[in-house]
TORKOL-4160 file (C-alpha; in steps of 0.2 Angstrom, whole numbers, padded with zeros to 4 digits, m for minus):
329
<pt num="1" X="0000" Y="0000" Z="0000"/>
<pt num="2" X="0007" Y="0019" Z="m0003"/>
<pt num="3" X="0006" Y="0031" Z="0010"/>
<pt num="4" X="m0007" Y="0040" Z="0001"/>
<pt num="5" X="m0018" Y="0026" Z="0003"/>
<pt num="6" X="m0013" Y="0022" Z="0021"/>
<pt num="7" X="m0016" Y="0040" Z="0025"/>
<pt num="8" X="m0036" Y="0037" Z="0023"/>
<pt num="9" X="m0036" Y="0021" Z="0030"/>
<pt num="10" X="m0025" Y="0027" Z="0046"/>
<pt num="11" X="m0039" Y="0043" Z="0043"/>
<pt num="12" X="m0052" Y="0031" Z="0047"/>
<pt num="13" X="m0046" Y="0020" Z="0061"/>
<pt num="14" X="m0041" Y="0034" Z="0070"/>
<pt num="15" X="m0059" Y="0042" Z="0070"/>
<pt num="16" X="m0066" Y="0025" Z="0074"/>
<pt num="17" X="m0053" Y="0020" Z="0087"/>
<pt num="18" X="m0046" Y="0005" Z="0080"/>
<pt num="19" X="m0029" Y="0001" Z="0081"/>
<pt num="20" X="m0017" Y="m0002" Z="0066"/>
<pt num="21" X="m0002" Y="m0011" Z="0062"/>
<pt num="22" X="0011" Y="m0004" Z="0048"/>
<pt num="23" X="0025" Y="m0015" Z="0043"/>
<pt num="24" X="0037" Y="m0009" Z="0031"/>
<pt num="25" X="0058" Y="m0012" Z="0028"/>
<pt num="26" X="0067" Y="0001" Z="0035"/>
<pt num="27" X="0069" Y="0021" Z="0028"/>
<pt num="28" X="0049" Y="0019" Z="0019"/>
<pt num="29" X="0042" Y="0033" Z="0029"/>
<pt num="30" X="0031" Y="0022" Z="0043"/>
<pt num="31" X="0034" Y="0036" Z="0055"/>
<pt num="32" X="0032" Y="0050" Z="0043"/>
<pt num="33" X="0015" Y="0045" Z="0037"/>
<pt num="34" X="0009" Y="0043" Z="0056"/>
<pt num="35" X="0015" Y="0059" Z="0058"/>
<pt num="36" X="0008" Y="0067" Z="0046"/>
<pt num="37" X="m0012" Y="0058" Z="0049"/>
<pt num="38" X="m0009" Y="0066" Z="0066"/>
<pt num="39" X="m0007" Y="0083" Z="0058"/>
<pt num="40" X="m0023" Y="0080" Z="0047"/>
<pt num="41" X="m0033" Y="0075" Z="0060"/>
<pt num="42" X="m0028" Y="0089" Z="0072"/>
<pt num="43" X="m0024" Y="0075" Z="0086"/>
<pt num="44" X="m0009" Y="0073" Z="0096"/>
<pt num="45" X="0003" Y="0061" Z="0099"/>
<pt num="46" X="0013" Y="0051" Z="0112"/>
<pt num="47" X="0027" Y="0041" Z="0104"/>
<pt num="48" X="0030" Y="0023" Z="0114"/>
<pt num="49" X="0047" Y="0013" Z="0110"/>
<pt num="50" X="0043" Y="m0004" Z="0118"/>
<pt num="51" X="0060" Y="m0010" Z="0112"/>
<pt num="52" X="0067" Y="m0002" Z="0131"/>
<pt num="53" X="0052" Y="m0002" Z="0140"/>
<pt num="54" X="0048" Y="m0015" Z="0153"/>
<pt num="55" X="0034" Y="m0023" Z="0156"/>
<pt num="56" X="0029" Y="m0011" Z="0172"/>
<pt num="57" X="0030" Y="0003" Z="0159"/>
<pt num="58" X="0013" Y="m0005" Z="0152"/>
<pt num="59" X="0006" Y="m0009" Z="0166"/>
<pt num="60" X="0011" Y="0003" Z="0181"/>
<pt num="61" X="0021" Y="0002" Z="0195"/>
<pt num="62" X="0018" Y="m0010" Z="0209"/>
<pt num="63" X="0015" Y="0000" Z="0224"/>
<pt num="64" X="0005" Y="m0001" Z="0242"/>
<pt num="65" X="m0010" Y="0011" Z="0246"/>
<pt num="66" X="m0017" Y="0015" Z="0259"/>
<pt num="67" X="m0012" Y="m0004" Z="0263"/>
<pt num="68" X="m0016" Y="m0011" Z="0249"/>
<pt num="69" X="m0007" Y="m0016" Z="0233"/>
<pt num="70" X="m0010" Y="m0008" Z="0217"/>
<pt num="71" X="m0002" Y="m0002" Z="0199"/>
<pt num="72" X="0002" Y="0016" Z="0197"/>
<pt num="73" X="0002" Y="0024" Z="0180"/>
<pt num="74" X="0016" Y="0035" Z="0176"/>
<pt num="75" X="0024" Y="0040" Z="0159"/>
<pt num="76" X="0016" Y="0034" Z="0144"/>
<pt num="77" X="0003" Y="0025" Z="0153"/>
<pt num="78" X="m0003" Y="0041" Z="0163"/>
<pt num="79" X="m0004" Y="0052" Z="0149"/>
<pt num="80" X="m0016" Y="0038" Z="0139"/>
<pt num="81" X="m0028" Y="0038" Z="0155"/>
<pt num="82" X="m0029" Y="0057" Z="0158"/>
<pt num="83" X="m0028" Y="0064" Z="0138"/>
<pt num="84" X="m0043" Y="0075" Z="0136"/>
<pt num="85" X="m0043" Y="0077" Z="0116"/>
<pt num="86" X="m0039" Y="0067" Z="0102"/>
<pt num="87" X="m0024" Y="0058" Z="0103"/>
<pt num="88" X="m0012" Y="0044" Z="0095"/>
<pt num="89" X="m0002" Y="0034" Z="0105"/>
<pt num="90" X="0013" Y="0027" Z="0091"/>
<pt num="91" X="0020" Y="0012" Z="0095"/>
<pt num="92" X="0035" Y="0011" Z="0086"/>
<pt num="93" X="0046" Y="m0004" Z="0085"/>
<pt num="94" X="0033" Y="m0016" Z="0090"/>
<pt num="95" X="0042" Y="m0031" Z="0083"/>
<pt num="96" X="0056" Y="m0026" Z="0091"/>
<pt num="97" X="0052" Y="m0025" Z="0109"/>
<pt num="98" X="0052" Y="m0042" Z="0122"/>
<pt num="99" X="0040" Y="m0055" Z="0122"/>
<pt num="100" X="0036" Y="m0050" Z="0139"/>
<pt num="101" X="0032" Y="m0030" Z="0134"/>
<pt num="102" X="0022" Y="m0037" Z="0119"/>
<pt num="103" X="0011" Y="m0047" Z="0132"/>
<pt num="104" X="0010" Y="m0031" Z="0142"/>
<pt num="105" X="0001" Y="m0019" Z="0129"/>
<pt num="106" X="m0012" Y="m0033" Z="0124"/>
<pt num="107" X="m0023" Y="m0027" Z="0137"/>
<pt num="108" X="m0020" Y="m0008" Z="0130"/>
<pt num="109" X="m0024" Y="m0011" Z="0113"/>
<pt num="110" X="m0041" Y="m0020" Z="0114"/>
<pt num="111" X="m0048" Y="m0021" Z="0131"/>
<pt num="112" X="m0042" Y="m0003" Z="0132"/>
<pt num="113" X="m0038" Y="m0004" Z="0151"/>
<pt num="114" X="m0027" Y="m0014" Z="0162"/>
<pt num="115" X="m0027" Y="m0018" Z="0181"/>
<pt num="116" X="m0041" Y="m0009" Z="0181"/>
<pt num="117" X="m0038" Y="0007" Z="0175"/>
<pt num="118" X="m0044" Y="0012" Z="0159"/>
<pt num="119" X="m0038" Y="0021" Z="0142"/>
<pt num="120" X="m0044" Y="0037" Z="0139"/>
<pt num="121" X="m0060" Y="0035" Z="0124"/>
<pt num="122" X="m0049" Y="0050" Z="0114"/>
<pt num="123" X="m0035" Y="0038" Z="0111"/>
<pt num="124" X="m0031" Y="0028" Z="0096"/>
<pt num="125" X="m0016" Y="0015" Z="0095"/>
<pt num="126" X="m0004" Y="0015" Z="0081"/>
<pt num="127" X="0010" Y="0004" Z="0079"/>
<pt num="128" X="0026" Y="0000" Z="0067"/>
<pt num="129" X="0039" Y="m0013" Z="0066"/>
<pt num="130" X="0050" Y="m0019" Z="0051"/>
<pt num="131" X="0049" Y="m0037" Z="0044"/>
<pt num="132" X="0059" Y="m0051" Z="0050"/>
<pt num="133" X="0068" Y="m0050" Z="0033"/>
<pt num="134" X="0075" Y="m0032" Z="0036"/>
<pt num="135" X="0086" Y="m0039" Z="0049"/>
<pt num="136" X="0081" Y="m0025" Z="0059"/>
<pt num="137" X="0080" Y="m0036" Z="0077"/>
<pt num="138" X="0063" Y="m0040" Z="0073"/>
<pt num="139" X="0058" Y="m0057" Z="0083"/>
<pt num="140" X="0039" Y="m0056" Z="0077"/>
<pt num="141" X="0022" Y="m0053" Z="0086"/>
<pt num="142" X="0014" Y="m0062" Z="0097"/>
<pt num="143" X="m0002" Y="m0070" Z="0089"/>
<pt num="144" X="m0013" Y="m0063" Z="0102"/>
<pt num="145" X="m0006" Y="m0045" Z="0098"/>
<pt num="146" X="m0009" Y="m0048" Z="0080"/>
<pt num="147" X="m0028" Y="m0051" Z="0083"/>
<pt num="148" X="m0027" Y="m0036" Z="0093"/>
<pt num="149" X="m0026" Y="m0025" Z="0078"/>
<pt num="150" X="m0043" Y="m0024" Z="0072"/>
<pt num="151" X="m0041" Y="m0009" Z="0060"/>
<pt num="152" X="m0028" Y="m0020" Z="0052"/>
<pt num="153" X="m0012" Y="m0022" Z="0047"/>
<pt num="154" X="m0004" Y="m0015" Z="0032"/>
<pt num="155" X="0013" Y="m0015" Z="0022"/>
<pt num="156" X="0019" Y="0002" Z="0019"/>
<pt num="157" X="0026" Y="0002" Z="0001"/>
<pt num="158" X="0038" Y="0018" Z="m0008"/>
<pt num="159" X="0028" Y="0025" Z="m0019"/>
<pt num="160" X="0041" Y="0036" Z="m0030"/>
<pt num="161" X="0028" Y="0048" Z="m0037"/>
<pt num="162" X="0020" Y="0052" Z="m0021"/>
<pt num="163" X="0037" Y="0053" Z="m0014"/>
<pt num="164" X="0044" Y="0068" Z="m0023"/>
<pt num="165" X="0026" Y="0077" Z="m0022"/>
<pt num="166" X="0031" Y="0077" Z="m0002"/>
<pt num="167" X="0050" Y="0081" Z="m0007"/>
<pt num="168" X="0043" Y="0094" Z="m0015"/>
<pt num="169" X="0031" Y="0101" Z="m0003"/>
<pt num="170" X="0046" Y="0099" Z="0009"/>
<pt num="171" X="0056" Y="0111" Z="0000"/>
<pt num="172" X="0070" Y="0096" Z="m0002"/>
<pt num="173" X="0085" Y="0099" Z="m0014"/>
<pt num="174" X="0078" Y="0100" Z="m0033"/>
<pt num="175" X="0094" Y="0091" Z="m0041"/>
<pt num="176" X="0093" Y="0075" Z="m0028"/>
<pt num="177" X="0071" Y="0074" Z="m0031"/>
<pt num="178" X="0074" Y="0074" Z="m0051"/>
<pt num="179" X="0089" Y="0064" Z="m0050"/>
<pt num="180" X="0075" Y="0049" Z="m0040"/>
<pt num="181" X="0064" Y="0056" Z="m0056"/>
<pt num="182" X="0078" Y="0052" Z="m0072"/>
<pt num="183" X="0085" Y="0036" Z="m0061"/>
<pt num="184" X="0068" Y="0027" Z="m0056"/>
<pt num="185" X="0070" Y="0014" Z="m0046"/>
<pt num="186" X="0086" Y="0019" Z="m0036"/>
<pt num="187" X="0075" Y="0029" Z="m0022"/>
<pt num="188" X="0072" Y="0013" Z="m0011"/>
<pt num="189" X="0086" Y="0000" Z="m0016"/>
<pt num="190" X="0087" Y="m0007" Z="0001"/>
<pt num="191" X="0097" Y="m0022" Z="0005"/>
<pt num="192" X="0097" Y="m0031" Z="0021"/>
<pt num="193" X="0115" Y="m0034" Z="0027"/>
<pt num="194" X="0126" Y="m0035" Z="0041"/>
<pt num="195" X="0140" Y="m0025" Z="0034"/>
<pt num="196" X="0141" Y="m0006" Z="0043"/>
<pt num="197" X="0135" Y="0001" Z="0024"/>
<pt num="198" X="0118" Y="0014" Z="0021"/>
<pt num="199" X="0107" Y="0009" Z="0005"/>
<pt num="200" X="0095" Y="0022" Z="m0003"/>
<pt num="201" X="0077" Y="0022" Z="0005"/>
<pt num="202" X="0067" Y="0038" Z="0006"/>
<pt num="203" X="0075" Y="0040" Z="0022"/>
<pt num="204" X="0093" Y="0042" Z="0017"/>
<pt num="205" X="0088" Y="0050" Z="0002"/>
<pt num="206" X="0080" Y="0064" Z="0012"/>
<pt num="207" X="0096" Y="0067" Z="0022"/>
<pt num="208" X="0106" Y="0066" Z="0007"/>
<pt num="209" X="0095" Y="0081" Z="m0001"/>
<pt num="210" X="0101" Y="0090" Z="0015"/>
<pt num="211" X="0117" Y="0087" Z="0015"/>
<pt num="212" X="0118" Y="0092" Z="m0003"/>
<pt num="213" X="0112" Y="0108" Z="0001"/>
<pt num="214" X="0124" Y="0114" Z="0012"/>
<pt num="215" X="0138" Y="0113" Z="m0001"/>
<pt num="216" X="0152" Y="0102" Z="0002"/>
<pt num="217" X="0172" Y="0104" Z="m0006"/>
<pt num="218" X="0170" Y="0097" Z="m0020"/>
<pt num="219" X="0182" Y="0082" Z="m0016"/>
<pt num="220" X="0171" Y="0079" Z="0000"/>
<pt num="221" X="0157" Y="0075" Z="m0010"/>
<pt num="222" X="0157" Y="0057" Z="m0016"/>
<pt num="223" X="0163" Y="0050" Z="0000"/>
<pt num="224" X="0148" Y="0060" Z="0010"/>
<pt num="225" X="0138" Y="0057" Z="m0002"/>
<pt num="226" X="0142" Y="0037" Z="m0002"/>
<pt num="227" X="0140" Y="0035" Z="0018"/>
<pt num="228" X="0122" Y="0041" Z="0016"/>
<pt num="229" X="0115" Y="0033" Z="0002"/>
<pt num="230" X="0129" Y="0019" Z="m0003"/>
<pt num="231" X="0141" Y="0019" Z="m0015"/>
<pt num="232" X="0130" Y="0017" Z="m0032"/>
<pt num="233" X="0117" Y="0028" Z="m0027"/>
<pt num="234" X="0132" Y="0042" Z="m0024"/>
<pt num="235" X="0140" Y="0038" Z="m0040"/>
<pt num="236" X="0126" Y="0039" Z="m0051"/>
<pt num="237" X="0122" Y="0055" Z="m0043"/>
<pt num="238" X="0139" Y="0063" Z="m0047"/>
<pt num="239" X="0135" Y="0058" Z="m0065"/>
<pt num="240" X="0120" Y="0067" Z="m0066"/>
<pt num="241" X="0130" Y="0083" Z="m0064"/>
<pt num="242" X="0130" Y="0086" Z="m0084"/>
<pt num="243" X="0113" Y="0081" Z="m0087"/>
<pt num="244" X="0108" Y="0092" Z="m0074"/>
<pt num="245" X="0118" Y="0106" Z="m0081"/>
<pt num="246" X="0108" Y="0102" Z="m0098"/>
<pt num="247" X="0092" Y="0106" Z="m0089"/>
<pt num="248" X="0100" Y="0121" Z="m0081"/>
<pt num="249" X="0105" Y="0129" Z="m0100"/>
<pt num="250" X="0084" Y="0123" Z="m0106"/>
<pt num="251" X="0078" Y="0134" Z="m0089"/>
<pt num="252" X="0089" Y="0150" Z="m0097"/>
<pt num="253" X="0077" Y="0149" Z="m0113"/>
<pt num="254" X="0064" Y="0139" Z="m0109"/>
<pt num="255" X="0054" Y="0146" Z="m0124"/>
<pt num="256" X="0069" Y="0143" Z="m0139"/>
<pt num="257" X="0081" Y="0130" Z="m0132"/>
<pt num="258" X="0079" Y="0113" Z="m0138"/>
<pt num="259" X="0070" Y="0100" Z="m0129"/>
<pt num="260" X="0079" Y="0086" Z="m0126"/>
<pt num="261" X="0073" Y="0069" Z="m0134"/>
<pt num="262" X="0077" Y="0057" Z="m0118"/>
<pt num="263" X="0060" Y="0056" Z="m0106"/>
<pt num="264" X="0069" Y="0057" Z="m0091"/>
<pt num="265" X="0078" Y="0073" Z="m0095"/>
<pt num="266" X="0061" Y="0079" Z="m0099"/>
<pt num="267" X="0053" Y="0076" Z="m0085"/>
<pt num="268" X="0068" Y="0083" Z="m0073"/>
<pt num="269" X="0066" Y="0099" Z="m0083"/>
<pt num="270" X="0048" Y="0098" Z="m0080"/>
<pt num="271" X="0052" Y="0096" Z="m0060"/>
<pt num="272" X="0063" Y="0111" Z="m0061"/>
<pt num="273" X="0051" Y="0123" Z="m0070"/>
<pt num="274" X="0038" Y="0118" Z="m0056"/>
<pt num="275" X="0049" Y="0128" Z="m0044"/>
<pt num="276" X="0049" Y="0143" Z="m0055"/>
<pt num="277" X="0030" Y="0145" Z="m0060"/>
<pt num="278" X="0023" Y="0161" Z="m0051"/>
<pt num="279" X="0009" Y="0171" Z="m0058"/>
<pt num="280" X="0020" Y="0184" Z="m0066"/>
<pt num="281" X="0029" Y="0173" Z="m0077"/>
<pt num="282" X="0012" Y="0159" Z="m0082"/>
<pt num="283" X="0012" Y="0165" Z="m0099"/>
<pt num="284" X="0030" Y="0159" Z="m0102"/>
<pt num="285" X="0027" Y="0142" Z="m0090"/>
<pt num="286" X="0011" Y="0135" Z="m0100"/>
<pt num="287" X="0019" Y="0138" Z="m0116"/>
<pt num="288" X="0036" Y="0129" Z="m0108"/>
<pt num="289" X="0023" Y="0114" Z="m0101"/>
<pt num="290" X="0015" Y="0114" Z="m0118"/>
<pt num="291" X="0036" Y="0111" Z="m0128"/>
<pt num="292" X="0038" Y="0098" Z="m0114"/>
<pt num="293" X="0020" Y="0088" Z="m0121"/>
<pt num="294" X="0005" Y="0083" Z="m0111"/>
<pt num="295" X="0011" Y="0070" Z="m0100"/>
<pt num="296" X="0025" Y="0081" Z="m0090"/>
<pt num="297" X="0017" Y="0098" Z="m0095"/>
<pt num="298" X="0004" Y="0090" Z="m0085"/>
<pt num="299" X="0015" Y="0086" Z="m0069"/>
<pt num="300" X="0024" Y="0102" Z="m0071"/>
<pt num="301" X="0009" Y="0112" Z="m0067"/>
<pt num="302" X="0002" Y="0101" Z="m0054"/>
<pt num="303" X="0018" Y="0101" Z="m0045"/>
<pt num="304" X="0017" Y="0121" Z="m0047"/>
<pt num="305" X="m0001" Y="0123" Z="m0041"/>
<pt num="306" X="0005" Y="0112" Z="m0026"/>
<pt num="307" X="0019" Y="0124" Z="m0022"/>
<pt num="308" X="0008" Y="0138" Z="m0025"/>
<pt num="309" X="m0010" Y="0139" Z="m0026"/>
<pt num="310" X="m0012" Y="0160" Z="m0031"/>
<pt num="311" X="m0006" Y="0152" Z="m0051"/>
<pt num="312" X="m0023" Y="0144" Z="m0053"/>
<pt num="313" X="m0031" Y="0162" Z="m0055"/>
<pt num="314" X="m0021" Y="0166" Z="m0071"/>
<pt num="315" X="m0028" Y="0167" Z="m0087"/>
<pt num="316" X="m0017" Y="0158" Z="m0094"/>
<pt num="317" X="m0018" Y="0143" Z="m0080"/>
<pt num="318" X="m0036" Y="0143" Z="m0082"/>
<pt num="319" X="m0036" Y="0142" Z="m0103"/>
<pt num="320" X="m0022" Y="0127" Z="m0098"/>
<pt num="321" X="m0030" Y="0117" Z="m0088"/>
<pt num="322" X="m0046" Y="0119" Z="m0097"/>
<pt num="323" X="m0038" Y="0112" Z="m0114"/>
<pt num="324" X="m0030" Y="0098" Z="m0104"/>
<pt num="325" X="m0047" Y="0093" Z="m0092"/>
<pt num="326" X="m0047" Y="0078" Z="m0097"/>
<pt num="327" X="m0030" Y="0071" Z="m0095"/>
<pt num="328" X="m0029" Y="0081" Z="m0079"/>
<pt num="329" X="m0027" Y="0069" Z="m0063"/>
């Protein structure tokens, strides 16, 4: 599933109270997309990392009360008894975590109480946790805690697409987001290994964007580079440097230069534009979309009405996006 899909299922579960489970290797954005359901449905959060909790931290602390024994809440727990709005608790790393911690949220995540004290009715459990395959620590999930996730478990897939809309959004570096656009398919190249080594993911890609925005010595760059996002990936990055310096001559005169004939290329330039369209220039940005052809024309200006929404009131925009209604997405 892609997290734009996940997004309205976690949208739903979170209305309705029902926990979900995300599984996903490494780097795919589980915590992101969490993250950014939380933001859409104006709810908070409390982040749980079962991996160094102990059992007690599930199910209070053993105490004597007025002579009797009972389990105080504190940390976590607390806060899921007392919360007064709508909130998320994230479990992250559940496949990580002991057998015996695992035992200990059971209770949480569908009886909703434990030793007698109950969860808050403005809570909603979330939880991750990598697959064994990922070599990430992962020992598996108790059947019983499977069961418990009755708004289901999902498998969070890399969408490249939807990935560079939010790379996008996020005001990443442009070379890095059309590199992952003229290489497709090097974005999530994750390999599970025991050798110390990073392997693109949209993760390290992320960081790398970062890092390449603060403008390394040149001769710095490739072994930086490599201990963020592997070897290959860094290479192959390198290498886009004349391609990218094609696109950069086309965005000088969009209106005369020629187009270039490989798709890729195309569509990088397409990526580029989108950061340039603003109301003042529209007239010269549709008839750049309309050289490029329909398909990243297309992209170019929904990546630009996504970055600014003021471009939609143009003539211009409007007389585009009409001609093009019905390949619109």
């Amino acid at each position: 599933m892609n997290a734009k899909d996940l997004a309205v299922i976690l949208a739903d579960a979170i209305d309705a109270r029902e926990p979900v489970l995300i599984t996903g290797a490494p780097g795919v954005g589980k915590s992101d997309v969490v993250t950014q359901a939380c933001t859409k449905a104006a709810a908070d959060s409390i982040v749980m990392h079962p991996v160094v909790m102990d059992p007690t931290d599930a199910k209070g602390l053993p105490a004597v009360v007025d002579g009797l024994a009972e389990f105080l809440a504190y940390g976590e727990l607390r806060k899921l008894i007392e919360a007064t709005r709508l909130t998320v608790c994230f479990i992250d790393d559940i496949g990580q975590a002991p057998m015996s911690v695992q035992a200990a949220l059971m209770q949480l995540l569908l009886a909703r109480e434990i030793n007698g004290k109950k969860i808050s009715q403005h809570i909603t459990f979330v939880a991750a946790t990598n697959r064994r395959e990922d070599k990430a620590g992962v020992n598996g999930l108790l059947e019983p805690v499977k069961s418990r996730f009755t708004g289901g478990i999902f498998q969070l897939d890399v969408d490249e697409d939807a990935w560079r809309e939010w790379a996008i959004d996020a005001g990443l570096n442009i070379d890095v987001i059309a590199f992952t656009k003229f290489k497709a398919g090097m974005l999530h190249n994750f390999k599970a290994t025991n050798d110390l080594i990073n392997t693109p993911s949209p993760r390290t890609v992320a960081a790398l964007a970062r890092k390449v925005d603060r403008n390394l010595p040149t001769h710095l760059e490739f072994d930086a580079y490599r201990g963020i996002v592997g070897d290959a990936f860094a290479t192959e990055f390198l290498g886009f440097r004349p391609i990218r310096q094609q696109i950069h001559t086309l965005m000088l005169d969009p209106l005369n230069a020629p187009i270039p004939s490989e798709p890729s290329v195309i569509y990088a330039a397409a990526l580029f534009m989108s950061r340039k369209a603003t109301k003042q220039n529209m007239d010269m940005v549709i008839k750049f979309a309309e050289r490029l052809g329909d398909e990243p024309g297309i992209m170019m200006m929904t990546l630009a009405e996504r970055r600014d929404k003021s471009i939609t009131e143009t003539p211009n925009y409007i007389a585009y996006r009409t001609k093009m209604q019905a390949y619109w997405k």
